[in-house]
Backbone as numpy.savetxt, mean C-alpha at the origin, in Angstrom:
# Nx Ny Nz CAx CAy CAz Cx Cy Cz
21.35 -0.19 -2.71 21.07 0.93 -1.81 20.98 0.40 -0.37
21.60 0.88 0.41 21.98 0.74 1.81 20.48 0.65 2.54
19.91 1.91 2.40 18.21 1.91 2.92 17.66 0.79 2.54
17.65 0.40 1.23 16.50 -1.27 0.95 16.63 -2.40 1.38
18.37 -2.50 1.70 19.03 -3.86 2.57 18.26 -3.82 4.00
18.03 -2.24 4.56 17.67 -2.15 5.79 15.96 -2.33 6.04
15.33 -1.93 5.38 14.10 -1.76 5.21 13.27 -3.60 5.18
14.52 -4.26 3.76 13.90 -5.43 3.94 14.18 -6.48 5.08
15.24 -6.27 5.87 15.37 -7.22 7.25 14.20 -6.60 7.55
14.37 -5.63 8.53 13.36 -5.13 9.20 11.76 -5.62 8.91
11.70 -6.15 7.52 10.32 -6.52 7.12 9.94 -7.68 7.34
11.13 -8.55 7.05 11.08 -10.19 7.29 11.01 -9.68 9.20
11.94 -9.41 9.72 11.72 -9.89 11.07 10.00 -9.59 11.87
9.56 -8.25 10.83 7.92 -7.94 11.75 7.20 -8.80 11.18
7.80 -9.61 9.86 6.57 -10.67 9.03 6.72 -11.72 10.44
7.86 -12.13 10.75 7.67 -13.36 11.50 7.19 -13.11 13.00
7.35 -11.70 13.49 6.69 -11.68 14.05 5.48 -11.29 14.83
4.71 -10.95 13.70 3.26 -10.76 13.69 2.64 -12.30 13.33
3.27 -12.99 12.34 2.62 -14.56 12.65 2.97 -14.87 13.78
3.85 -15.29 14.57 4.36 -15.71 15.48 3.25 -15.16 16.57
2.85 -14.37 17.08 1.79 -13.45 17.29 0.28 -13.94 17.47
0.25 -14.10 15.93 -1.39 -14.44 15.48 -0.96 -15.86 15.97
-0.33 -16.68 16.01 -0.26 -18.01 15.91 -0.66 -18.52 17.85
-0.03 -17.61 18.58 -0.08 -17.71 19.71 -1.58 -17.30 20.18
-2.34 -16.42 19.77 -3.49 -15.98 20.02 -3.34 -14.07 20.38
-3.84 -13.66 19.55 -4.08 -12.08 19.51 -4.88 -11.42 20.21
-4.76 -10.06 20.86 -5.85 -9.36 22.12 -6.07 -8.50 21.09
-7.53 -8.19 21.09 -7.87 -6.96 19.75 -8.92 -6.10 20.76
-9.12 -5.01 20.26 -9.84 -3.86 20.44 -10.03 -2.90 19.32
-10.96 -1.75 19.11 -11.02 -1.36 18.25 -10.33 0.13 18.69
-10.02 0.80 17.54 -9.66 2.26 17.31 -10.82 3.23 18.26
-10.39 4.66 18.02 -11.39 5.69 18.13 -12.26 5.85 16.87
-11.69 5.09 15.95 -12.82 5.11 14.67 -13.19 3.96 14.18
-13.03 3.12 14.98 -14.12 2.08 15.11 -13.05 0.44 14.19
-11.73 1.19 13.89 -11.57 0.35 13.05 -10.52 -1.20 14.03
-10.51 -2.03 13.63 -9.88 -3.14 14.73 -8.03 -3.25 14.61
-7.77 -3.12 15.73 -6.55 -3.42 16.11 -6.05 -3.89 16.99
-4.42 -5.39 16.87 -4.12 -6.24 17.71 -2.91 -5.68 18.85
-2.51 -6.41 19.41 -1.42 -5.60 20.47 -0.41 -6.28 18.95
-0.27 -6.98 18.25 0.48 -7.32 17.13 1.07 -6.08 16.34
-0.32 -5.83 15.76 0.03 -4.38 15.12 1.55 -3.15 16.21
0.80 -3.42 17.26 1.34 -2.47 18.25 2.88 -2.79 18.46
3.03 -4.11 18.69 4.44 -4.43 19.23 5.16 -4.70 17.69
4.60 -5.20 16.65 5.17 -4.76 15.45 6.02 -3.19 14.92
4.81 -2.65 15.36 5.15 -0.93 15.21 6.40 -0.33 15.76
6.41 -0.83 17.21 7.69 -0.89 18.29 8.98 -1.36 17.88
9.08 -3.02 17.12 10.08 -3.39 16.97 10.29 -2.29 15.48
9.78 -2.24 14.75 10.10 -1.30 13.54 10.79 0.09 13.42
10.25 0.45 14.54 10.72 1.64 15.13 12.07 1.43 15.58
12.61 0.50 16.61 13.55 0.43 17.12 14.76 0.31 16.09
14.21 -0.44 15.16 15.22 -1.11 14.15 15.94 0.22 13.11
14.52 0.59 12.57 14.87 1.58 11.64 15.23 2.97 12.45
15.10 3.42 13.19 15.40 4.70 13.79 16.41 3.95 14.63
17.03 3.46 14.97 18.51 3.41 15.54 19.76 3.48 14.41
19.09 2.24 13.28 20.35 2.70 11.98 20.15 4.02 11.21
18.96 4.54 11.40 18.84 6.36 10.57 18.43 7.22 11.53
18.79 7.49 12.66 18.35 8.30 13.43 17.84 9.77 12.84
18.67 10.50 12.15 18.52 11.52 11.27 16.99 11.31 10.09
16.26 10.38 10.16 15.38 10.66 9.48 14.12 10.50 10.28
12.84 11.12 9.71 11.27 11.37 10.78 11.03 10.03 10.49
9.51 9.69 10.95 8.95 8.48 11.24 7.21 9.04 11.24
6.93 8.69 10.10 5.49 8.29 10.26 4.80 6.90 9.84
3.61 6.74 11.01 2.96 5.07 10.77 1.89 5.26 11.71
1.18 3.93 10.81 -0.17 3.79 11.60 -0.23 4.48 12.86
0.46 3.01 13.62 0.54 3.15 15.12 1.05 3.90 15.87
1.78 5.13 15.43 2.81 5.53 16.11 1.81 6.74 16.23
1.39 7.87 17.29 0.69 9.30 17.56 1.86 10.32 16.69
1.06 10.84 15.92 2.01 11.97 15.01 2.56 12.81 15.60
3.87 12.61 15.12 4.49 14.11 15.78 4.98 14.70 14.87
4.79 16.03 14.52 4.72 17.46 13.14 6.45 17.42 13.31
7.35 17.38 13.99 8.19 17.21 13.67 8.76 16.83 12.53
7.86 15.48 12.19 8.04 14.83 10.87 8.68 15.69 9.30
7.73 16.97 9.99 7.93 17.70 8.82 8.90 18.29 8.52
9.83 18.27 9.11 11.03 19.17 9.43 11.97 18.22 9.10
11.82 16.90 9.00 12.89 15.98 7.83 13.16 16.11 6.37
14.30 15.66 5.84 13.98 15.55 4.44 13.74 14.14 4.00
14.32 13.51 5.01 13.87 11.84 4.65 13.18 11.24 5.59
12.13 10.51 5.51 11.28 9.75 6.27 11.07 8.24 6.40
10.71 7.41 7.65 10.26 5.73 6.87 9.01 6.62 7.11
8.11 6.05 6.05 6.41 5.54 6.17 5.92 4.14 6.40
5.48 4.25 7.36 5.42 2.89 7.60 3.63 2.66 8.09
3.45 0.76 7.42 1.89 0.52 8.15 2.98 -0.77 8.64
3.00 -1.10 10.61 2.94 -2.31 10.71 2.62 -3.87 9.99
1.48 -3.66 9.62 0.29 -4.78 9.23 -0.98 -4.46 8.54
-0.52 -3.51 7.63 -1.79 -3.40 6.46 -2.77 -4.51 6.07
-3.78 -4.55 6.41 -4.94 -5.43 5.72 -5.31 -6.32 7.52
-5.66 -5.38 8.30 -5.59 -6.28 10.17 -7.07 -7.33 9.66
-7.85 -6.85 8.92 -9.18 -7.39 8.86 -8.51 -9.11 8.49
-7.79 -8.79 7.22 -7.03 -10.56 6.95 -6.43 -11.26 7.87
-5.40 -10.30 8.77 -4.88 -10.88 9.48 -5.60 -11.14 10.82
-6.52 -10.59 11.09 -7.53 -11.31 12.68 -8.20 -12.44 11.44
-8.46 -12.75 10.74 -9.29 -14.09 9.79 -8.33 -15.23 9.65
-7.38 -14.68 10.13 -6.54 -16.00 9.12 -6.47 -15.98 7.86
-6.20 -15.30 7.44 -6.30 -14.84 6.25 -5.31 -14.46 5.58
-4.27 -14.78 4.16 -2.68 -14.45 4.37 -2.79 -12.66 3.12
-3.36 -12.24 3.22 -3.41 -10.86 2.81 -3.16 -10.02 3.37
-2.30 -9.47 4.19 -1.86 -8.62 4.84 -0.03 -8.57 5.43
0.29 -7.38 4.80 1.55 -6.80 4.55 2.00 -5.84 5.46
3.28 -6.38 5.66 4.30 -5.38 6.30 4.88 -3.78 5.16
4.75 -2.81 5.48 5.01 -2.00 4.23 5.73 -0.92 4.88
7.08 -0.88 4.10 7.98 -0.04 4.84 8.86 0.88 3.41
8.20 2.40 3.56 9.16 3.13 2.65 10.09 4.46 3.18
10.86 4.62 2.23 12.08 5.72 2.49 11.57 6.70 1.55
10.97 7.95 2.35 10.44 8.89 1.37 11.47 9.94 1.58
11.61 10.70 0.59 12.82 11.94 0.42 12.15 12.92 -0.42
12.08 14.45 0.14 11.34 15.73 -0.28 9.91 15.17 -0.91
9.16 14.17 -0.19 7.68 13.90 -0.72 7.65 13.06 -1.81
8.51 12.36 -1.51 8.56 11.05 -2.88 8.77 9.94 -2.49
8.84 8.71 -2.37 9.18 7.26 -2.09 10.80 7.22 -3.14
11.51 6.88 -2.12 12.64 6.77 -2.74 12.96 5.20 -2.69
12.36 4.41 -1.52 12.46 3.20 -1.58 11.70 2.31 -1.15
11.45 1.00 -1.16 10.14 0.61 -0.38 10.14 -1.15 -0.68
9.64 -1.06 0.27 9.22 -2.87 0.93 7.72 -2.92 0.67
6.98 -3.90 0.20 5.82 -4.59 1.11 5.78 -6.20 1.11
6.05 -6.57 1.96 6.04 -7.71 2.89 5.23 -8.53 3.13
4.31 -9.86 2.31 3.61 -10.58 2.73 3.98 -12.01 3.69
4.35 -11.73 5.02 5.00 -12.80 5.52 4.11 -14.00 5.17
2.76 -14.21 5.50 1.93 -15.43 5.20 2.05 -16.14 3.80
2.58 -14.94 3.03 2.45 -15.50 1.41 4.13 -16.16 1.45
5.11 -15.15 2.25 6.18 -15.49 1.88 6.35 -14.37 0.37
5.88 -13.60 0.20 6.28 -12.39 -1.06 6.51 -11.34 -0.15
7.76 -10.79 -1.15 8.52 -9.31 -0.90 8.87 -9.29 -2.33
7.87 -7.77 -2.04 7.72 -7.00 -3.23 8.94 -5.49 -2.75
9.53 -5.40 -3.64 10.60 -4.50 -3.23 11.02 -3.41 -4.40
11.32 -2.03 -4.30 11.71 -0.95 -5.11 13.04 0.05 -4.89
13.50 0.02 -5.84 14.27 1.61 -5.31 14.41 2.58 -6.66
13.73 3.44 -6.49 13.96 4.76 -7.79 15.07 3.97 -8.73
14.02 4.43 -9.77 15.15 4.36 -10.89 15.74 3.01 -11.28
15.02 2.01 -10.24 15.82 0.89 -10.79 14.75 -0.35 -10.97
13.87 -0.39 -10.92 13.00 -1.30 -11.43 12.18 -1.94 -10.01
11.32 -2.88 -10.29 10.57 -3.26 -9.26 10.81 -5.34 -9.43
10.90 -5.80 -8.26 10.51 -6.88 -8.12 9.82 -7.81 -6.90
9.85 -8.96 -7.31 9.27 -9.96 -6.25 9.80 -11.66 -5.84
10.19 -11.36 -5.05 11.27 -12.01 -4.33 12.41 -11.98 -5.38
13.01 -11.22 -5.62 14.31 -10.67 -6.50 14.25 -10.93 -8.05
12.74 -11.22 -8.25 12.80 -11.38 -9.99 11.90 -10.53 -10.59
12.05 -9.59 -11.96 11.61 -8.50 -12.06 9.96 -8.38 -12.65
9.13 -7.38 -11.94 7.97 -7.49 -12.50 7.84 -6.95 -13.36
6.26 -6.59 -14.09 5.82 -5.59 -14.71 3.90 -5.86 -14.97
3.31 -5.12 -14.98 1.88 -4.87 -14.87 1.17 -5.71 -16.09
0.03 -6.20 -16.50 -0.33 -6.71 -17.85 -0.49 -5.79 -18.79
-0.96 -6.31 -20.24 -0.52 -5.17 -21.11 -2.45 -5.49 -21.59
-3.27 -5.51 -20.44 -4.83 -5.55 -20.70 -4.30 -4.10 -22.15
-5.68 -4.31 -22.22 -6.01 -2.62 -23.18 -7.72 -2.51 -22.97
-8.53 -3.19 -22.45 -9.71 -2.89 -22.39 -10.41 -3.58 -20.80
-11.04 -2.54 -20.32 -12.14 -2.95 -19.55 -12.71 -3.96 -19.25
-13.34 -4.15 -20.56 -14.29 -5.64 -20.10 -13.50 -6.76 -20.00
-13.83 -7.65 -19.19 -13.25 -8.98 -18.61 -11.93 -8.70 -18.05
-11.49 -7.07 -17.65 -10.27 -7.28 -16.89 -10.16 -7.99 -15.13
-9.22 -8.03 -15.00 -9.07 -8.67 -13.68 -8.76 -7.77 -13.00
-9.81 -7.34 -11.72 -9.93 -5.55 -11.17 -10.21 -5.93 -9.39
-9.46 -4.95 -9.25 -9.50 -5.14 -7.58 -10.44 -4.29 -6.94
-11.19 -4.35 -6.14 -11.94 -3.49 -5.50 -13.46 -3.45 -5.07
-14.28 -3.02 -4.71 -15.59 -3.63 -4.24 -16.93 -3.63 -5.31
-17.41 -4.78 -5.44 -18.35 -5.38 -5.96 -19.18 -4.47 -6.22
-19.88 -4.29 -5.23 -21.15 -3.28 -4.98 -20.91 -1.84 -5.75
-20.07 -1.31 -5.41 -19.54 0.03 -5.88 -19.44 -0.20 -7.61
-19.03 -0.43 -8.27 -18.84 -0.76 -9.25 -20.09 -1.32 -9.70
-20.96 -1.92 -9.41 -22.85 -2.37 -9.34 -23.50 -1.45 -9.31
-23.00 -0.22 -8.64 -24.06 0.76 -7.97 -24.59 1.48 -9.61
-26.24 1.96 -9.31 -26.83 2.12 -10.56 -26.94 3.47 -10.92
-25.94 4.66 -10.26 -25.66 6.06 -10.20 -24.32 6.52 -11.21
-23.64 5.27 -11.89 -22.49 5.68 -12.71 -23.03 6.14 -13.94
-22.80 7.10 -14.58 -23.13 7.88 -15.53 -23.01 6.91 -16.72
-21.88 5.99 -16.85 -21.86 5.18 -17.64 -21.28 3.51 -17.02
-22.56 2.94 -17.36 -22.18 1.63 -16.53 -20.50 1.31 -16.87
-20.16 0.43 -15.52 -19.06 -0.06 -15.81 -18.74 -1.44 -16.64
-18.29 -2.33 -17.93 -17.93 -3.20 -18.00 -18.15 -4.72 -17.46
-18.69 -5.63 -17.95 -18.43 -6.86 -16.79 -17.02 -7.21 -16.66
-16.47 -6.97 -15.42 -15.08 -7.46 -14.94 -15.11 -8.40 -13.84
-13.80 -8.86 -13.76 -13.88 -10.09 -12.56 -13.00 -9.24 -11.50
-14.15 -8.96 -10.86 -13.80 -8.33 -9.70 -13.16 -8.90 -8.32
-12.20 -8.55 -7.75 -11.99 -9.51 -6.61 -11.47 -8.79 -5.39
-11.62 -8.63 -4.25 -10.86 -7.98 -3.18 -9.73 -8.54 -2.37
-8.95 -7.89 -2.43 -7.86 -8.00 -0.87 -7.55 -6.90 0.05
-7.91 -7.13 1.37 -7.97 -6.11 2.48 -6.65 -5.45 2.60
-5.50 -6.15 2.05 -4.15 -4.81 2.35 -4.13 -4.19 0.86
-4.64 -2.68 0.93 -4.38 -2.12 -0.08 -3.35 -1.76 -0.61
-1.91 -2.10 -0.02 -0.94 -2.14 -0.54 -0.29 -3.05 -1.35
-1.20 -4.36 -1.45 -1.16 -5.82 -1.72 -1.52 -6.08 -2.73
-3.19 -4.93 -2.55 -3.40 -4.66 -3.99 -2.43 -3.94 -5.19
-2.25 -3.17 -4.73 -1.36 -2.33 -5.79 -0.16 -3.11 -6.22
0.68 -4.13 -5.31 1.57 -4.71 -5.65 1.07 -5.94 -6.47
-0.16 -6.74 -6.88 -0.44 -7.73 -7.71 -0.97 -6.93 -8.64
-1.41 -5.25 -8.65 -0.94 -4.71 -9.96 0.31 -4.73 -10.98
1.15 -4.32 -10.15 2.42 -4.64 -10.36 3.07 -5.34 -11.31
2.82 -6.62 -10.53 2.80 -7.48 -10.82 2.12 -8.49 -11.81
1.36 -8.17 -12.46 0.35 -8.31 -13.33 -0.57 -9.58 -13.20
-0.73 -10.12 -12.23 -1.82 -10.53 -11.44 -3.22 -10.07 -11.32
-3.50 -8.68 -11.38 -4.53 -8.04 -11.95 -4.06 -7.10 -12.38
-4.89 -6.68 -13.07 -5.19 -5.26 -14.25 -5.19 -4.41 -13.74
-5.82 -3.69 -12.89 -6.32 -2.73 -12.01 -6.74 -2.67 -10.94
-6.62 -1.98 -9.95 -7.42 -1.67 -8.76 -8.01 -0.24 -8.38
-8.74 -0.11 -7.85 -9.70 1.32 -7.69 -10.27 1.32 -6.08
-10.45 2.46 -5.29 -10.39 2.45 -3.93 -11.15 4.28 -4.33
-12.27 3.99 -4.25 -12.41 5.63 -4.05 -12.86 6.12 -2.40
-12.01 5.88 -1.64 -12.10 6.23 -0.34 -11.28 7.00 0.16
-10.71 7.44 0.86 -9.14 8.30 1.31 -8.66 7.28 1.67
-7.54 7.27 1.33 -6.32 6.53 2.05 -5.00 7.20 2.83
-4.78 6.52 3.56 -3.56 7.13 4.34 -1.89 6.93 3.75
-0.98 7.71 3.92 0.00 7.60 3.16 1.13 6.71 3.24
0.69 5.84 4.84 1.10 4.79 5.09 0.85 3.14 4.09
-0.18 3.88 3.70 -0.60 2.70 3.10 -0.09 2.29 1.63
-0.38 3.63 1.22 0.40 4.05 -0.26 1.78 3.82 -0.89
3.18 4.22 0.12 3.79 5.17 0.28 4.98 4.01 -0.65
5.19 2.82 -0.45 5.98 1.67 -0.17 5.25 1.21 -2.01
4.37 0.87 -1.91 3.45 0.14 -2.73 3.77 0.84 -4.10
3.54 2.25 -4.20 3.54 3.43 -4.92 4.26 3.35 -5.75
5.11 3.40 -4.65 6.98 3.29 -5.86 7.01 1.98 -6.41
6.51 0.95 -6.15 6.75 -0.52 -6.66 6.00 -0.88 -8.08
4.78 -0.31 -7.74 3.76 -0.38 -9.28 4.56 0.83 -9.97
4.98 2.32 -9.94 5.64 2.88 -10.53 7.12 2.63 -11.73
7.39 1.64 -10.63 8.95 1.36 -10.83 8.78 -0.12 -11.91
7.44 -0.67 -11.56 7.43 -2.31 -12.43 6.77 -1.64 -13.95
6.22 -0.32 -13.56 5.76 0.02 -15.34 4.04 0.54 -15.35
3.89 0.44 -13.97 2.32 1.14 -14.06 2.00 2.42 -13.35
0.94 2.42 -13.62 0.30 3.71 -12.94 -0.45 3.90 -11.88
0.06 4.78 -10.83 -1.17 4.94 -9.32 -0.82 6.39 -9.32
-2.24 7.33 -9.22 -2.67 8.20 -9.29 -4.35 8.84 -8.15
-4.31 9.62 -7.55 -5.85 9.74 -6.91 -6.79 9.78 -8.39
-7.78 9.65 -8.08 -9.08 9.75 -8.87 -9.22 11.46 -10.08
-8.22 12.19 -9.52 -7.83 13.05 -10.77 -7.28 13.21 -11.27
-6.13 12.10 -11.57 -5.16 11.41 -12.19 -3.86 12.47 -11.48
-3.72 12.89 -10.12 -2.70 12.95 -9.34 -1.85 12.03 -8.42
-0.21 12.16 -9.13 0.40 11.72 -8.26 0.32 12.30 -6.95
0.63 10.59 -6.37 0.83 10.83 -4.89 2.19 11.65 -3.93
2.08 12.46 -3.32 3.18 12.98 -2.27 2.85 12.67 -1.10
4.13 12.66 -0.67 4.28 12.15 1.14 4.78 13.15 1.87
4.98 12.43 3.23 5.34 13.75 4.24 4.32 15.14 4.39
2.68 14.81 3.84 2.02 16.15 4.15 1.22 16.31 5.58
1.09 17.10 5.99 0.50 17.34 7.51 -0.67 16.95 7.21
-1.61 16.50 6.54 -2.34 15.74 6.61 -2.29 14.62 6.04
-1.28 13.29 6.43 -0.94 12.25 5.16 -2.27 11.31 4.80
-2.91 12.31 4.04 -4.15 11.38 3.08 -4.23 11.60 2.09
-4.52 10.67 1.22 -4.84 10.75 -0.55 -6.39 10.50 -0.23
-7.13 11.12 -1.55 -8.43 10.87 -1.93 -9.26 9.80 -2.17
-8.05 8.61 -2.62 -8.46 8.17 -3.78 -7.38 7.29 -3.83
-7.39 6.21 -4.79 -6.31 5.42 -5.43 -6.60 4.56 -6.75
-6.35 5.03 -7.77 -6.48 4.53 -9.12 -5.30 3.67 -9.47
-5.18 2.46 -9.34 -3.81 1.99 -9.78 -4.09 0.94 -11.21
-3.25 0.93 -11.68 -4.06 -0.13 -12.81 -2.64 0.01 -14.26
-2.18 -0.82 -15.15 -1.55 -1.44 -15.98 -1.83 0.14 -17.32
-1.03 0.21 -17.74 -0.81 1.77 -18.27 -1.68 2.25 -19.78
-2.44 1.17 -20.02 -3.05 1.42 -20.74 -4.71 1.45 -20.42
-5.19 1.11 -19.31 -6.23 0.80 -18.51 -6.63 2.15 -17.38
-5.42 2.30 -17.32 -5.57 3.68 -16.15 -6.37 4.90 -16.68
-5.89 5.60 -18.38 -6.67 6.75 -18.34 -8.04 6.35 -18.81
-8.76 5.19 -18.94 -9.87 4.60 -19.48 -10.67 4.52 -18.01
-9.90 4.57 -16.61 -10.63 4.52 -15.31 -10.64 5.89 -15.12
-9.59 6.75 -15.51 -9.84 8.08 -14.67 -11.15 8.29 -15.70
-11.42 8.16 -16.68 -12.29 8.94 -17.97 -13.93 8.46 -16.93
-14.15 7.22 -16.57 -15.60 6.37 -15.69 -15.33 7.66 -14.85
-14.54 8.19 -13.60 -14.71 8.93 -12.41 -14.46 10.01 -12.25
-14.31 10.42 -13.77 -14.04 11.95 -13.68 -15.23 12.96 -13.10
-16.42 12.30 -12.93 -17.83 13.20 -12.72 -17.52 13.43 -10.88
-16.73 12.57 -9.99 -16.67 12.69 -8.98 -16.35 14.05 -8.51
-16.68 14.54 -7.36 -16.03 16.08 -7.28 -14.55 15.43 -5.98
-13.91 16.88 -5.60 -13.30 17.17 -5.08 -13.66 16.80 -3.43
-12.88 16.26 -2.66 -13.24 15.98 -0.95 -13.39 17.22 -0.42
């Protein structure tokens, strides 16, 4: 597919140069919501833009960095894009954080990148045809139970003494690009991951199709698939996890209500 050839340059060139970037020394400030961002992120966003909207002009553009324009909606094909998912890793030095670039068509991921330049992994998808990492094919573990799985997501939450039914002892572990997560789902590196926060569809969008396409499941917290391109691009929630593990997480969070 013509789009995934394009999607993955475009990914290698913002991997190298957002290190290239961090390596030189980064200017940060925070958001209007408090959250931190580099002029990296920013001039990442820029070159991405340039790249992919000159070879598809005909398609919208939504991402982090970029101020929304509703236009968007009036495409049938879109990139979704996060510059630099996981900024917290990448101001640490830290190699968890991904370039994530997808081709969504009528509210679906039709194709998708995520990009760990620090790791050197590209995790890559296109409908219908399987998922891999650095061109060799994945697929999710074949866990079947809870306890002692290998689970992504925060400590505390999963501790907290308000779950109707405790959770399992699991080996819990975090990584700040939640798209990173979902792709070492994937990948079967871990079992599961769980995020009951909103997420943005930037974040999702790339990742989505990749755990889909390698054989697992990502769903919000009411076991809904995700759509893109909505005027408000947020999910609830993100349940991702190896296909026999998933309806055993929605069953723990079903008591949650509605946002």
């Amino acid at each position: 597919m013509a789009d995934l050839a394009l999607i993955r340059t475009a990914a290698l060139e913002a991997g190298k140069l957002a290190l290239t970037m961090r390596a030189a020394g980064l200017k940060i400030w925070n958001k209007d919501g408090g959250s931190p961002v580099t002029d990296a992120d920013l001039a990442v966003d820029k070159r991405l833009h340039e790249i992919l909207t000159a070879a598809r002009p005909d398609y919208g553009w939504l991402s982090e960095e970029t101020i929304d324009d509703p236009e968007r909606l009036t495409r049938r094909r879109l990139f979704c894009v996060d510059p630099i998912d996981g900024t917290a890793a990448f101001l640490k030095n830290k190699p968890w954080f991904t370039v994530c670039i997808a081709v969504v068509e009528d509210g679906l991921p039709v194709c998708g990148v995520v990009y760990a330049p620090a790791l050197d992994e590209m995790f890559e998808a296109v409908a219908g045809q399987g998922a891999t990492l650095n061109g060799a094919p994945i697929q999710p573990s074949a866990a079947v139970e809870l306890n002692d799985c290998a689970m992504l997501g925060d400590a505390r939450m999963f501790q907290h003494p308000e779950w109707p039914q405790p959770w399992p002892p699991m080996r819990v572990e975090s990584r700040n690009s939640i798209a990173y997560r979902l792709c070492l789902v994937a990948d079967g590196r871990f079992d599961a991951a769980v995020a009951l926060t909103p997420k943005n569809e930037w974040d999702l969008a790339a990742a989505d199709l990749i755990v889909r396409e390698a054989g697992g499941l990502a769903t919000d917290h009411f076991g809904r698939r995700f759509t893109y391109n909505a005027p408000i691009p947020k999910a609830p929630s993100v349940i991702c996890a190896a296909p026999a593990l998933h309806p055993l997480i929605l069953e723990r969070v079903a008591h949650i209500g509605r946002p």
